[in-house]
PDB file of N, CA, C and O in Angstrom, chain B, residues numbered from 101:
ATOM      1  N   UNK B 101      77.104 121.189 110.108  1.00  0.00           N
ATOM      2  CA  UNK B 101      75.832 121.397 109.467  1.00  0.00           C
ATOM      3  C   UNK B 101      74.734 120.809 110.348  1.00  0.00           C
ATOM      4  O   UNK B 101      74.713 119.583 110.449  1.00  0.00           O
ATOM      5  N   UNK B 102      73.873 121.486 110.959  1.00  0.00           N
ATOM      6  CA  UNK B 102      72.762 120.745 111.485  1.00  0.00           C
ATOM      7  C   UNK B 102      71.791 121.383 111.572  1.00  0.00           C
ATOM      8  O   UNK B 102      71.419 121.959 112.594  1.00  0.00           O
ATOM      9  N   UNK B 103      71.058 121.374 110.170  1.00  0.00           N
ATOM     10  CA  UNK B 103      70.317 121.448 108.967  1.00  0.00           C
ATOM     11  C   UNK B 103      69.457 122.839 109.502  1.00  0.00           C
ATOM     12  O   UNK B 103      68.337 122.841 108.991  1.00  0.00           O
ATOM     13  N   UNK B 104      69.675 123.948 110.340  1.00  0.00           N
ATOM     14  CA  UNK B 104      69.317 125.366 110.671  1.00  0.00           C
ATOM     15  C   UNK B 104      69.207 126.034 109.700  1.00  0.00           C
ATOM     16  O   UNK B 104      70.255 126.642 109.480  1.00  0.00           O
ATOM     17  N   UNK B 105      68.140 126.304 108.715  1.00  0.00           N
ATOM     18  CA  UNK B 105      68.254 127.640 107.804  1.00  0.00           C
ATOM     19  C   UNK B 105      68.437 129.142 108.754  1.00  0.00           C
ATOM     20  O   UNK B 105      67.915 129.475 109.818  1.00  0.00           O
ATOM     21  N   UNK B 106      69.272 129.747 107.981  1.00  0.00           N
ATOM     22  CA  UNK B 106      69.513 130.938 108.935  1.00  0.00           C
ATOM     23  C   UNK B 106      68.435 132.006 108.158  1.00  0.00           C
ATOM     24  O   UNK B 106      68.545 132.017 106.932  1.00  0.00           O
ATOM     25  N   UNK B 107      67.563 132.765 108.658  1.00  0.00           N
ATOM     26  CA  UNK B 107      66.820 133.478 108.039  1.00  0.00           C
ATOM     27  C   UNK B 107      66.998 135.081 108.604  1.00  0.00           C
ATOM     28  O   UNK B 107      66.644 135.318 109.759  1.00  0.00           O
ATOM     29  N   UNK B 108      67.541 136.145 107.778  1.00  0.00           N
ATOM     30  CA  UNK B 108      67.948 137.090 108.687  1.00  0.00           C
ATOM     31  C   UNK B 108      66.804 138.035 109.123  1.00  0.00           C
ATOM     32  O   UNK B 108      65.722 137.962 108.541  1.00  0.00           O
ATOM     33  N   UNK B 109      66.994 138.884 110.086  1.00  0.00           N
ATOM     34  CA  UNK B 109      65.922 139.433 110.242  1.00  0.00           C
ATOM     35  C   UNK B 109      65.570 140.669 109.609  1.00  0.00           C
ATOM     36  O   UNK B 109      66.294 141.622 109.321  1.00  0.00           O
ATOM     37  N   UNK B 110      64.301 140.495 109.435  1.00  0.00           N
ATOM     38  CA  UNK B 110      63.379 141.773 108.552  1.00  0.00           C
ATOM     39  C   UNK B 110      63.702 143.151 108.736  1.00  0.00           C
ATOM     40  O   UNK B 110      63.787 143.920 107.778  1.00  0.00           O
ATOM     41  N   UNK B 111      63.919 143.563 110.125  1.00  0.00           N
ATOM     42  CA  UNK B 111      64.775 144.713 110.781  1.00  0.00           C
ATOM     43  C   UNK B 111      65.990 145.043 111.031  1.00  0.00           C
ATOM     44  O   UNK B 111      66.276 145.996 111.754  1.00  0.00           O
ATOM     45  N   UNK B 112      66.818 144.312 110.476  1.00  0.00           N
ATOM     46  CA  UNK B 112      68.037 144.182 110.319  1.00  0.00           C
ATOM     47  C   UNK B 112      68.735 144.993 108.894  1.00  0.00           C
ATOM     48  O   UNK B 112      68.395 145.108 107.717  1.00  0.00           O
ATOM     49  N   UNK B 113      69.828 145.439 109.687  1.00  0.00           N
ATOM     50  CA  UNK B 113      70.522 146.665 108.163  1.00  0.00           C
ATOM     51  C   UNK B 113      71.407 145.252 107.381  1.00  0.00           C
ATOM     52  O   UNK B 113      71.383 144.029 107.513  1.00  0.00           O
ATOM     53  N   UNK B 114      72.266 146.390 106.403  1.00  0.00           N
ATOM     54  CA  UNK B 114      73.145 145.101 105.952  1.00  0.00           C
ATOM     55  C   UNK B 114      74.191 144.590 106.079  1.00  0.00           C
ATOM     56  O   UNK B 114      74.886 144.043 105.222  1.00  0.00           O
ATOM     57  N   UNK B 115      74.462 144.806 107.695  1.00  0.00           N
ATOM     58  CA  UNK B 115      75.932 143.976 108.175  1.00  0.00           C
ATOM     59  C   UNK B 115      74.903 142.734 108.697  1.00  0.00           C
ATOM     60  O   UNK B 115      75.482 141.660 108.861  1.00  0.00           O
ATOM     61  N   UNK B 116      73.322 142.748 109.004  1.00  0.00           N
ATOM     62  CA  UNK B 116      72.947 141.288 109.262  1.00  0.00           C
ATOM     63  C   UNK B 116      72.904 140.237 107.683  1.00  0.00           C
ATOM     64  O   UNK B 116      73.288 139.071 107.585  1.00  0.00           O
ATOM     65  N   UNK B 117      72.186 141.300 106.357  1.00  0.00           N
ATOM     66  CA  UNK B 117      72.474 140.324 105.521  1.00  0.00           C
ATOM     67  C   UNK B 117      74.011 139.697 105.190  1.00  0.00           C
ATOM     68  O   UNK B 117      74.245 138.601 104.680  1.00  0.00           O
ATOM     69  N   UNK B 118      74.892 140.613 105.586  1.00  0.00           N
ATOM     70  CA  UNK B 118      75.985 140.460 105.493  1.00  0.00           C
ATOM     71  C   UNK B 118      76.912 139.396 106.001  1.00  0.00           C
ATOM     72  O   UNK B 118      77.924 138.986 105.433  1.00  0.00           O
ATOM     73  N   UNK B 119      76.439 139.022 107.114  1.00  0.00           N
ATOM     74  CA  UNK B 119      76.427 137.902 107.738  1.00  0.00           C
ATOM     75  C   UNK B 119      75.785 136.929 107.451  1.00  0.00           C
ATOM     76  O   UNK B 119      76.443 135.979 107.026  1.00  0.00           O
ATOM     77  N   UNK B 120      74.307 136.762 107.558  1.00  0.00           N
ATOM     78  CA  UNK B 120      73.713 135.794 106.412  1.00  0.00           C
ATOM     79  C   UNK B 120      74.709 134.858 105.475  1.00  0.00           C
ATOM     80  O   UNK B 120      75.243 133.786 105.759  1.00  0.00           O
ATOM     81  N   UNK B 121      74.767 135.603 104.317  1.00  0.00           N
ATOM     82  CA  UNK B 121      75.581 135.822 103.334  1.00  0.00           C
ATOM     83  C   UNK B 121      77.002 135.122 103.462  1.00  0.00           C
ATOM     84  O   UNK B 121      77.413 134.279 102.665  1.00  0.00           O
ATOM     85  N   UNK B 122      77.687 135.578 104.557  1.00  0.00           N
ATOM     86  CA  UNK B 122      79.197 135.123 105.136  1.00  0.00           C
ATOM     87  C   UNK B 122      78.862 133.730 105.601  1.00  0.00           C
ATOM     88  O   UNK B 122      79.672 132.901 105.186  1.00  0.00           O
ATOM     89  N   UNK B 123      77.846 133.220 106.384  1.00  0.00           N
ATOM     90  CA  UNK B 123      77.706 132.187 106.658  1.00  0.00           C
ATOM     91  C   UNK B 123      77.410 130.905 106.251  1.00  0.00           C
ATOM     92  O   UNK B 123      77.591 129.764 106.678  1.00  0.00           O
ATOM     93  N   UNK B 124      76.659 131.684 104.843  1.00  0.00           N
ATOM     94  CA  UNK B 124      75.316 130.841 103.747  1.00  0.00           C
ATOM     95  C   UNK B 124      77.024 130.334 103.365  1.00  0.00           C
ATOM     96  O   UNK B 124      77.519 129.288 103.785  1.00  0.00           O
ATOM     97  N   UNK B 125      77.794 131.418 102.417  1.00  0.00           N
ATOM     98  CA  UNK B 125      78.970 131.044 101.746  1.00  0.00           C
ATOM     99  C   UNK B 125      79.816 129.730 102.129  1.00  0.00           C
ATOM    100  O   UNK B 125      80.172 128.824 101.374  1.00  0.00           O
ATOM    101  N   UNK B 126      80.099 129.915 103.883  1.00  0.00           N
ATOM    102  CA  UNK B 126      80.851 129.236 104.369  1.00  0.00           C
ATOM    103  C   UNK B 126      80.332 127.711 104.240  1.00  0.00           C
ATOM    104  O   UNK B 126      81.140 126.854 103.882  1.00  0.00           O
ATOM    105  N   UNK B 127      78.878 127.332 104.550  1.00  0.00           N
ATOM    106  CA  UNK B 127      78.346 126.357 104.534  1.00  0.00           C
ATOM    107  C   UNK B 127      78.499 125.968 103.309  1.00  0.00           C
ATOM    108  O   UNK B 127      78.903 124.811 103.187  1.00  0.00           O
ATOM    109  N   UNK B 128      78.267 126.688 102.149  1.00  0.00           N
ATOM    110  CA  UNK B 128      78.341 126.270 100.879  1.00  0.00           C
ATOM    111  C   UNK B 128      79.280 125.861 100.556  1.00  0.00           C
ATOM    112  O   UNK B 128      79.280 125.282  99.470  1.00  0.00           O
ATOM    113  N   UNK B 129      80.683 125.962 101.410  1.00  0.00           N
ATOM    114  CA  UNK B 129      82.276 125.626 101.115  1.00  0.00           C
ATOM    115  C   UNK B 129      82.372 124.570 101.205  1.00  0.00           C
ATOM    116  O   UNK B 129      82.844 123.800 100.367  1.00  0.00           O
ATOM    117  N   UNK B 130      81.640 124.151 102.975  1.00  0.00           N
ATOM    118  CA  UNK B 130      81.983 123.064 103.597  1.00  0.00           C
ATOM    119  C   UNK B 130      80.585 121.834 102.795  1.00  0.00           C
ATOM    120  O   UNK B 130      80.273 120.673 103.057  1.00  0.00           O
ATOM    121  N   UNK B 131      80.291 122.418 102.207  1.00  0.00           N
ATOM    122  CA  UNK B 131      79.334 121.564 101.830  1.00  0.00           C
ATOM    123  C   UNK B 131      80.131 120.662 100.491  1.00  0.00           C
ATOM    124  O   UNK B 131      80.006 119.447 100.343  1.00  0.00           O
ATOM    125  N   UNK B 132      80.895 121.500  99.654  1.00  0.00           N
ATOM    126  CA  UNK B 132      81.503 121.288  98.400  1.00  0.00           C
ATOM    127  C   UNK B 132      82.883 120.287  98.441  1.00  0.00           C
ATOM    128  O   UNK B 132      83.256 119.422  97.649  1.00  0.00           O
ATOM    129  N   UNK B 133      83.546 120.843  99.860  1.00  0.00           N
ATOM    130  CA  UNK B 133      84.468 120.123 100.539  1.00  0.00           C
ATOM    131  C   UNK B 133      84.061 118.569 100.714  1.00  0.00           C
ATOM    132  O   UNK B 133      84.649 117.627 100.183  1.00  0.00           O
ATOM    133  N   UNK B 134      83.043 118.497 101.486  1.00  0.00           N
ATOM    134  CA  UNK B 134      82.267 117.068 101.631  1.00  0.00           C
ATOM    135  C   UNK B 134      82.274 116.550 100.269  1.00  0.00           C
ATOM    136  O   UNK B 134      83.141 115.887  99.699  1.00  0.00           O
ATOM    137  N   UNK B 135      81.064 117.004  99.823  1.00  0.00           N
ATOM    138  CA  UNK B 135      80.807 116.527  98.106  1.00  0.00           C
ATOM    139  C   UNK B 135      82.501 115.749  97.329  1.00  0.00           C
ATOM    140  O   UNK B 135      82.706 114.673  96.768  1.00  0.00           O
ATOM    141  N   UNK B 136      83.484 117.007  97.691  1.00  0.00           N
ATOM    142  CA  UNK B 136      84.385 116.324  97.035  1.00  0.00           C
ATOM    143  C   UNK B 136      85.118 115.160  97.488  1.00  0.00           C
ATOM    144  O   UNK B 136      85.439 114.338  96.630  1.00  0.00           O
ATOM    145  N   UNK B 137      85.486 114.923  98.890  1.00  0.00           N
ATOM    146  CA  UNK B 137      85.891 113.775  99.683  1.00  0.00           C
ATOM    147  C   UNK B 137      85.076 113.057  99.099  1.00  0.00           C
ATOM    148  O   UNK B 137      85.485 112.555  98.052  1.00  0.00           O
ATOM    149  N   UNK B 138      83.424 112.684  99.597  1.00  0.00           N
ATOM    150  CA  UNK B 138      82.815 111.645  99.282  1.00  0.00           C
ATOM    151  C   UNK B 138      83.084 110.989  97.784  1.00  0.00           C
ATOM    152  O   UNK B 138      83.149 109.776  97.583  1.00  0.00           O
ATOM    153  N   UNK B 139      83.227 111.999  96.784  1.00  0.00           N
ATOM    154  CA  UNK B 139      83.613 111.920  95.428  1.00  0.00           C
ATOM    155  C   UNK B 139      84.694 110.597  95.704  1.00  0.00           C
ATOM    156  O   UNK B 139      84.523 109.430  95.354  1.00  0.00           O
ATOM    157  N   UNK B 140      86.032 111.269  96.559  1.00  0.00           N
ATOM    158  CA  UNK B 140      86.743 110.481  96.599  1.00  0.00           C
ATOM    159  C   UNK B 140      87.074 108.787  96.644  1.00  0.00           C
ATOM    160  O   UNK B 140      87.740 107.986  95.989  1.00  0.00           O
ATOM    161  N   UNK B 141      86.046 108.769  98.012  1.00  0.00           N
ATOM    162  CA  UNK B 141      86.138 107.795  98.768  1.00  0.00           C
ATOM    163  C   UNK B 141      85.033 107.053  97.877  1.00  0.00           C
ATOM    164  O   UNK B 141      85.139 105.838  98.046  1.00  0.00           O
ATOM    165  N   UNK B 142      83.930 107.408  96.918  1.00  0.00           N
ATOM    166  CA  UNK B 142      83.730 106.341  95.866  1.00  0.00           C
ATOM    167  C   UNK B 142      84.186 105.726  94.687  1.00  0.00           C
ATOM    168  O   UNK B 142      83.883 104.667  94.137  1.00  0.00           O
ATOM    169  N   UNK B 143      85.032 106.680  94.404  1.00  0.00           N
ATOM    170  CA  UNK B 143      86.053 106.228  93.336  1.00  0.00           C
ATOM    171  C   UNK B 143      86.901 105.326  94.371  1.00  0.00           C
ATOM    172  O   UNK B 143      86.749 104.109  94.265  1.00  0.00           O
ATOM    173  N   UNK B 144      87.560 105.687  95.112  1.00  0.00           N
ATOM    174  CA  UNK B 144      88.761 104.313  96.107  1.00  0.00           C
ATOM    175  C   UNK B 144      87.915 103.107  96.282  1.00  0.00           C
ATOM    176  O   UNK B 144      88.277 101.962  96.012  1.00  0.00           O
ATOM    177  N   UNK B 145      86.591 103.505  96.824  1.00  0.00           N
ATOM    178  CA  UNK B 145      85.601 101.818  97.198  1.00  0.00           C
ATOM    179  C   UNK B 145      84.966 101.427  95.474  1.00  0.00           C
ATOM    180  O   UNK B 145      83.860 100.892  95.387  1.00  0.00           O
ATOM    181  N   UNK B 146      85.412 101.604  94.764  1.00  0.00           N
ATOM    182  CA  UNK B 146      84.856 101.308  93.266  1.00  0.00           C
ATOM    183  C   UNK B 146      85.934 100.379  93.070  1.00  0.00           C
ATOM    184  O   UNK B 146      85.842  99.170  92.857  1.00  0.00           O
ATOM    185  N   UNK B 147      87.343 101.342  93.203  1.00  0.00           N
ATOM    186  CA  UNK B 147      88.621 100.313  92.788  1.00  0.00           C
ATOM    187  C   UNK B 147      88.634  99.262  93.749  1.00  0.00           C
ATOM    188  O   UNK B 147      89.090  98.222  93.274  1.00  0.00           O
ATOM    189  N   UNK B 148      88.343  99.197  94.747  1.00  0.00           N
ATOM    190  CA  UNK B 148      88.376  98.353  95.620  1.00  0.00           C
ATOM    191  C   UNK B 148      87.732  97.193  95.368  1.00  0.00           C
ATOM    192  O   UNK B 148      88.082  96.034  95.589  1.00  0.00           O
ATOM    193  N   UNK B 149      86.406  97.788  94.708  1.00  0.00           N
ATOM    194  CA  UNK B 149      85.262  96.487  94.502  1.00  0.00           C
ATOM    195  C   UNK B 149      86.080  96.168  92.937  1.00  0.00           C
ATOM    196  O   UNK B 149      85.789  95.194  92.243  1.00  0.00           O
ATOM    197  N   UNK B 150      86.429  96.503  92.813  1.00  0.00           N
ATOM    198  CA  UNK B 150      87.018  95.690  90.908  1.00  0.00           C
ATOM    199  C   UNK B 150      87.991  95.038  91.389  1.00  0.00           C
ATOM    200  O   UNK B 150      87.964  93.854  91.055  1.00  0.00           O
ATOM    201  N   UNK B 151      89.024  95.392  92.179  1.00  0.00           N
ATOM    202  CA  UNK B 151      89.879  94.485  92.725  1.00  0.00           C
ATOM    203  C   UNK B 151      89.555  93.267  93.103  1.00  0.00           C
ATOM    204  O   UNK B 151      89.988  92.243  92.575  1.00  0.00           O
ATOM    205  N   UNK B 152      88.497  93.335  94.372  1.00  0.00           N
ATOM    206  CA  UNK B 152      88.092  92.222  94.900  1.00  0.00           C
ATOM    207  C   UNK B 152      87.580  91.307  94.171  1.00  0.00           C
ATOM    208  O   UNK B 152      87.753  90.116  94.428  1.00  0.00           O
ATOM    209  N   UNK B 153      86.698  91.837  92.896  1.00  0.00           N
ATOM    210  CA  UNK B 153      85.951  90.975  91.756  1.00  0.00           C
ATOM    211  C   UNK B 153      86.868  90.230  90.985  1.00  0.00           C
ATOM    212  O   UNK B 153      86.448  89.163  90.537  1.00  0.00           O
ATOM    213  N   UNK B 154      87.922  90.528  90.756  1.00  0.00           N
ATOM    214  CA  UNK B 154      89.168  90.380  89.887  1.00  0.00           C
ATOM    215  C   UNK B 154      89.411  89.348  90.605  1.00  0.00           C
ATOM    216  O   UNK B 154      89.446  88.278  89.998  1.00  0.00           O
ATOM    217  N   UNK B 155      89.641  89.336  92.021  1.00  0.00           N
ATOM    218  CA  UNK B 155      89.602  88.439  92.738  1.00  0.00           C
ATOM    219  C   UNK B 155      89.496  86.965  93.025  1.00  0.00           C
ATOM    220  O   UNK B 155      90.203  86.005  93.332  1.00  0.00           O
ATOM    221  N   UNK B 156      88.479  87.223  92.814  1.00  0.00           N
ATOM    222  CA  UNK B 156      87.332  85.918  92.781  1.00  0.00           C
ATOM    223  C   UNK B 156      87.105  85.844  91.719  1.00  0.00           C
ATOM    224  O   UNK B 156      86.004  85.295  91.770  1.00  0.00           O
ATOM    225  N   UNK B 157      87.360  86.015  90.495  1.00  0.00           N
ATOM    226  CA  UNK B 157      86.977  85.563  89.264  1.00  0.00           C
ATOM    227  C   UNK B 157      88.334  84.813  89.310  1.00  0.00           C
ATOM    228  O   UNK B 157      88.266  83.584  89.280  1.00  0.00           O
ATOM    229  N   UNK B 158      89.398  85.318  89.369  1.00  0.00           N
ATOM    230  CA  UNK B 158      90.720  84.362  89.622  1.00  0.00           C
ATOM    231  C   UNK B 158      90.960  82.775  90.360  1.00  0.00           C
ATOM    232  O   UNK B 158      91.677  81.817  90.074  1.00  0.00           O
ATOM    233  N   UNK B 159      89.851  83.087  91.573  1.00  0.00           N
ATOM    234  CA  UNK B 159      89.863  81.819  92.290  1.00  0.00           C
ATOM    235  C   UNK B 159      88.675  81.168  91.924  1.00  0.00           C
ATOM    236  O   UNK B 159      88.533  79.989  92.250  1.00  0.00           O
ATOM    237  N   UNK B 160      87.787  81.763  91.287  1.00  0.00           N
ATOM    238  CA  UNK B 160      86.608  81.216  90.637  1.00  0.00           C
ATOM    239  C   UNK B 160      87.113  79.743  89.730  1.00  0.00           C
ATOM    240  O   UNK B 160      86.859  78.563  89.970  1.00  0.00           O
ATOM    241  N   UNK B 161      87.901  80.353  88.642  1.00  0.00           N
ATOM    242  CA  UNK B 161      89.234  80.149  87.497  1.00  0.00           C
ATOM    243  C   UNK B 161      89.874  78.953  88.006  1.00  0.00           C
ATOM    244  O   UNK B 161      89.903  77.774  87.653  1.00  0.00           O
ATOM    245  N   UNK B 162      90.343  79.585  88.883  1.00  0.00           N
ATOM    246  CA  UNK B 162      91.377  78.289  89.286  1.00  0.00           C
ATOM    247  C   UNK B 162      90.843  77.215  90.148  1.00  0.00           C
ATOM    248  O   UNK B 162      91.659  76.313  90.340  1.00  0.00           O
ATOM    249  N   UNK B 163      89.359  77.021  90.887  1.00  0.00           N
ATOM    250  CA  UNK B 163      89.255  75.942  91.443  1.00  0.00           C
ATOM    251  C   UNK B 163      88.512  75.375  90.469  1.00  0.00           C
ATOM    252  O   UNK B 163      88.372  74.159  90.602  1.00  0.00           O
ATOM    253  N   UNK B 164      87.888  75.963  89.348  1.00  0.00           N
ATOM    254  CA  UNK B 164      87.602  75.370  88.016  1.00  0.00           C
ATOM    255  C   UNK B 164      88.119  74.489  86.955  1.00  0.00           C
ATOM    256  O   UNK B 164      87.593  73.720  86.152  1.00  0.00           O
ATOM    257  N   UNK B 165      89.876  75.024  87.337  1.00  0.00           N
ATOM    258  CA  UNK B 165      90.610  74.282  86.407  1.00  0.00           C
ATOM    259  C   UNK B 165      90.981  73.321  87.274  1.00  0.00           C
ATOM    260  O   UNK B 165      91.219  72.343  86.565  1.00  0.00           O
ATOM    261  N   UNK B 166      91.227  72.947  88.758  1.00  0.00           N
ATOM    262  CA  UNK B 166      91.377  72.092  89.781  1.00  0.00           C
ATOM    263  C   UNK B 166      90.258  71.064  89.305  1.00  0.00           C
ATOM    264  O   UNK B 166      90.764  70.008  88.924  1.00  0.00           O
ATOM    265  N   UNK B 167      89.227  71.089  89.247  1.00  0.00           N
ATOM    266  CA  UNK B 167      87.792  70.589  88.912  1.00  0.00           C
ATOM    267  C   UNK B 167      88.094  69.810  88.037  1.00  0.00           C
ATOM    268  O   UNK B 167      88.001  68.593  88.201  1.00  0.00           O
ATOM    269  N   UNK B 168      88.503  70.345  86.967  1.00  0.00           N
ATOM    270  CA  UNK B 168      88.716  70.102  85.195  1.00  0.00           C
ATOM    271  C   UNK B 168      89.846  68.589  85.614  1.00  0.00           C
ATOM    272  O   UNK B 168      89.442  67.437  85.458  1.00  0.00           O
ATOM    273  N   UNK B 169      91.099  68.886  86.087  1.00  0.00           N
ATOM    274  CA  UNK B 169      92.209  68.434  86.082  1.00  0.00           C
ATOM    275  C   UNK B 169      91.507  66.694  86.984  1.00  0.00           C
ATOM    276  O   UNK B 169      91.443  65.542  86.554  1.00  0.00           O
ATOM    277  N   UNK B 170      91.205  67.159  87.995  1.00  0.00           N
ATOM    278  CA  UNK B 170      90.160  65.729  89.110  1.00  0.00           C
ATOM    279  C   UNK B 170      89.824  65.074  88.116  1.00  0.00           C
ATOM    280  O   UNK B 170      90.319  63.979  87.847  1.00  0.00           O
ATOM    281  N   UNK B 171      88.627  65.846  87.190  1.00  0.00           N
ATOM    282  CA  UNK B 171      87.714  64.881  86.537  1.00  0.00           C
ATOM    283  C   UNK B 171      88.607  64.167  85.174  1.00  0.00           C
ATOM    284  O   UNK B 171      88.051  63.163  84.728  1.00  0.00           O
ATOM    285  N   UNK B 172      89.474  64.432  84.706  1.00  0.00           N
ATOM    286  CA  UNK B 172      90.147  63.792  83.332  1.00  0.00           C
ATOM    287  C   UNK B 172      90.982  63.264  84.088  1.00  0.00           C
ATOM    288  O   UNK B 172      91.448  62.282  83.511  1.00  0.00           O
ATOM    289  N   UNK B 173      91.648  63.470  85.606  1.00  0.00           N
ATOM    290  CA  UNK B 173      92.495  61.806  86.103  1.00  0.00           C
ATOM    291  C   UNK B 173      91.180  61.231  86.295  1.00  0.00           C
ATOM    292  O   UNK B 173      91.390  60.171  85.707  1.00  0.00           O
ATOM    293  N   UNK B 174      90.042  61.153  86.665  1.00  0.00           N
ATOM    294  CA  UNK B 174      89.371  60.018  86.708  1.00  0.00           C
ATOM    295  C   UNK B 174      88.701  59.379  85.778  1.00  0.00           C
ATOM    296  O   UNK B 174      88.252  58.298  86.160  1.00  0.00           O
ATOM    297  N   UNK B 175      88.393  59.777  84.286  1.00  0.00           N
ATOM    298  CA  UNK B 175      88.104  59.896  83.157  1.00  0.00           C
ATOM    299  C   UNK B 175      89.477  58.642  82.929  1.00  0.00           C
ATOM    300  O   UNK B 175      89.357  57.431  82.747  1.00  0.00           O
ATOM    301  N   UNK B 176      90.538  59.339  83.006  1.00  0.00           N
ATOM    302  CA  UNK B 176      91.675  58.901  82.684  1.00  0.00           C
ATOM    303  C   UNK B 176      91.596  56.813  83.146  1.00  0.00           C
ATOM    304  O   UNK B 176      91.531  55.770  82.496  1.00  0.00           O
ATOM    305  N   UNK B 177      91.655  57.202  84.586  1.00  0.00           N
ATOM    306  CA  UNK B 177      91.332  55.794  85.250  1.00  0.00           C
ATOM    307  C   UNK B 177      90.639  54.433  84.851  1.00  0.00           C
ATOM    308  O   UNK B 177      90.846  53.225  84.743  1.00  0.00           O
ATOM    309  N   UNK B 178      89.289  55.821  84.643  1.00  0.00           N
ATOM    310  CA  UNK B 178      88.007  54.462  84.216  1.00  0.00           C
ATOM    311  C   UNK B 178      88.172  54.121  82.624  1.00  0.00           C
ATOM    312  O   UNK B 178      88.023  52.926  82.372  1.00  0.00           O
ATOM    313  N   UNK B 179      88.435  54.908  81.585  1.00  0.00           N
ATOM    314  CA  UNK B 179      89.208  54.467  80.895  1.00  0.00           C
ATOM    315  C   UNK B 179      90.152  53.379  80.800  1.00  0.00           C
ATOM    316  O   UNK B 179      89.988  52.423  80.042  1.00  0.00           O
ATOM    317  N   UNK B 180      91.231  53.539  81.640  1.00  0.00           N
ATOM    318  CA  UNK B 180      92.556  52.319  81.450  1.00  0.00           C
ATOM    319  C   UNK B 180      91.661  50.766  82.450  1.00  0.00           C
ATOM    320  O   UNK B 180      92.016  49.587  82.471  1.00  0.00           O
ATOM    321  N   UNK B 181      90.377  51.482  83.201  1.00  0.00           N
ATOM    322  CA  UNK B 181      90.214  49.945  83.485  1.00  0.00           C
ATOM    323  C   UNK B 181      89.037  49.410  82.274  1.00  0.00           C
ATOM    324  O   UNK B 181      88.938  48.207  82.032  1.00  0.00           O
ATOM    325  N   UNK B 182      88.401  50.165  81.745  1.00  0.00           N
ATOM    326  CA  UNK B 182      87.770  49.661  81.051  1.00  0.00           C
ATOM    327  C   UNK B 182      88.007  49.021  79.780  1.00  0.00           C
ATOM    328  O   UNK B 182      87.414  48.039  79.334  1.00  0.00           O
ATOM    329  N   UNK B 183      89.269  49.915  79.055  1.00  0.00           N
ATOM    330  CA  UNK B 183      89.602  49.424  77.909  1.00  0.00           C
ATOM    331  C   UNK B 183      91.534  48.801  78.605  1.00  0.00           C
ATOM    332  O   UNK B 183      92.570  48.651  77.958  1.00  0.00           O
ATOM    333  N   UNK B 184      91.377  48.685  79.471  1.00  0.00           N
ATOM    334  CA  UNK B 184      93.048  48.502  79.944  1.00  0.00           C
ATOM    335  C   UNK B 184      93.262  47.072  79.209  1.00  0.00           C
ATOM    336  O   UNK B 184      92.425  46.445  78.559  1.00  0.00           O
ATOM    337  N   UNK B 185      94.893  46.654  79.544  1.00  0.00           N
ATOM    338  CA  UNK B 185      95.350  45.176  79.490  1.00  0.00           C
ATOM    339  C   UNK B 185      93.965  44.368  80.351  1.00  0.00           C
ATOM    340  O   UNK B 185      93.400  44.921  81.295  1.00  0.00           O
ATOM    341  N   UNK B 186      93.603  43.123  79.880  1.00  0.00           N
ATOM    342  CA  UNK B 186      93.452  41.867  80.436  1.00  0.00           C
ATOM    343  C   UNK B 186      94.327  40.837  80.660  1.00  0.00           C
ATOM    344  O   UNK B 186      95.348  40.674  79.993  1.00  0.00           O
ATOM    345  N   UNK B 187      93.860  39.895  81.872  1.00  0.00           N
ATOM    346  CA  UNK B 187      95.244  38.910  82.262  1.00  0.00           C
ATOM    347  C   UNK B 187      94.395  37.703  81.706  1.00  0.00           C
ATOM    348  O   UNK B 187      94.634  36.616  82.233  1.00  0.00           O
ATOM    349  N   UNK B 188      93.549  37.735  80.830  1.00  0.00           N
ATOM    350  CA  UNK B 188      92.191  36.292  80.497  1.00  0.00           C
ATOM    351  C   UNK B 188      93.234  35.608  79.562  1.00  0.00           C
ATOM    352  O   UNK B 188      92.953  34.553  78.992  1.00  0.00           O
TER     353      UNK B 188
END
C-alpha cells in the first residue's frame, strides 16, 4: 500500500474500469487481512499486559506481607523488652 489512489482514465473502455476495480478489490483484501492480524496481535499484547499486571500485583502482595511479618517480629521484640522479665 503506498497510499496511490488509482483513478482510471476518462477515455478508457471497461477492461480499464475493470482493472480499477480488480485492484481497488485486491487492496481492499489486503487491507482487511491487516485489520485482522492487527486485531490479533492486540488481543495477544492485552493478555500479555493482564499477565504482567497479575504479576506485580503478586509481588506487590508478597513484599507486603514480607513488610507485615518484619514489622510484628519487631513489634514482637519491643514488646518482650518493654513489658519482658526484670532481674531488679
Amino acid at each position: 500500500m503506498d497510499g496511490i489512489l488509482l483513478v482510471p482514465a476518462r477515455d478508457g473502455g471497461q477492461a480499464d474500469f475493470q482493472d480499477f476495480f480488480t485492484q481497488l478489490r485486491k487492496e481492499v483484501a489486503d487491507l482487511r487481512q491487516e485489520v485482522a492480524c492487527l486485531h490479533r496481535e492486540n488481543l495477544e499484547l492485552r493478555q500479555r499486559a493482564g499477565y504482567w499486571e497479575a504479576q506485580h500485583a503478586r509481588s506487590v502482595e508478597r513484599l507486603l506481607q514480607e513488610q507485615i511479618e518484619l514489622l510484628q517480629a519487631d513489634n514482637l521484640e519491643l514488646r518482650s523488652q518493654l513489658f519482658g522479665q526484670r532481674s531488679e
